[in-house]
N, C-alpha and C positions, 0 to 999 in steps of 0.2 A: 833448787839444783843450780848449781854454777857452771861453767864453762869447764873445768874441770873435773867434774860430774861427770858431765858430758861425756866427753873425749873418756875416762876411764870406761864408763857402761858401753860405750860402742866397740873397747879394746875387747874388754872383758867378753862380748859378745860373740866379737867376730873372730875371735881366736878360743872360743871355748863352746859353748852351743850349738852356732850355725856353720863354724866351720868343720866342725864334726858332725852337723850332718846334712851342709850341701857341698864340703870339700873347698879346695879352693877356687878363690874367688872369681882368677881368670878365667878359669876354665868353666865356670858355670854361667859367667856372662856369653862367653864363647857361645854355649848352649844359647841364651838368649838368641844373640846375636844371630844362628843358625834359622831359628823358628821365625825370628823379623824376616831374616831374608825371602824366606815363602811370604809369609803372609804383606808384604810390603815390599815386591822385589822391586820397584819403580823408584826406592831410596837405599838399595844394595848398592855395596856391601856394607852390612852394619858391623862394626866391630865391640870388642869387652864393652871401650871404656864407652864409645856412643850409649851401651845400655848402662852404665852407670850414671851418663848425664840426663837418658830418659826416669830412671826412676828420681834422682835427684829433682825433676823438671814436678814428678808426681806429688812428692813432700812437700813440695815451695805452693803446689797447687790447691792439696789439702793445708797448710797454712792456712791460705789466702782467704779460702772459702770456708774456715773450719766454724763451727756454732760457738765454739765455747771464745771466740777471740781469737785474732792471728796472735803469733808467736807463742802460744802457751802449752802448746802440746809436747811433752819430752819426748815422745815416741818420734816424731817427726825430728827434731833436733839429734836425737841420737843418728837416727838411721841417716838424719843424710850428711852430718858428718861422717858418715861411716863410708858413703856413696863416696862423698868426694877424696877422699882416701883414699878409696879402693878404684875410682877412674884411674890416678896416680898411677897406681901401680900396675891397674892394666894397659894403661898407656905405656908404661915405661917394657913392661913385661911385650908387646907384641909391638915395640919399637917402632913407635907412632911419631909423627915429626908434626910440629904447627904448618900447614901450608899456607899461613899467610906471616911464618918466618922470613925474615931473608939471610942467605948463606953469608 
């Protein structure tokens, strides 16, 4: 599978299976983000894309530790190209700014 593999199975994905049936993306980070903020209010408020960069953090972790060899897993590769896509757009979607921007 190539790099273009890639990128098409995580289109294909997230605009046809999981988007039909956890909806959109923001919004269901949102959700995440809601349930962190209980169970971890001492690192509120979490927002979409922060749970896009946690589960992205989760991929790179099964990578790291995986049995069969780092980097080999498609499933890992899909999804967190899909992650980091979809921080993108949560970020952009709930108008998030770098704070270590300068104006």
């Amino acid at each position: 599978m190539n790099r273009q593999d890639i990128l098409k199975k995580g289109i294909e994905l997230t605009n046809g299976d999981r988007n039909a049936t956890y909806g959109d993306i923001t919004e269901n980070m949102k959700g995440m983000a809601r349930l962190l903020d209980v169970l971890m209010p001492e690192k509120a408020p979490w927002t979409a894309a922060d749970c896009c960069t946690v589960l992205m953090a989760n991929k790179l972790a099964r990578e790291l530790n995986s049995p069969q060899g780092r980097y080999t897993h498609e499933d890992n590769a899909v999804d967190g190209t899909v992650y980091w896509a979809s921080r993108y757009e949560c970020a952009n979607k709930e108008k998030l700014t770098n704070p270590l921007q300068k104006d």
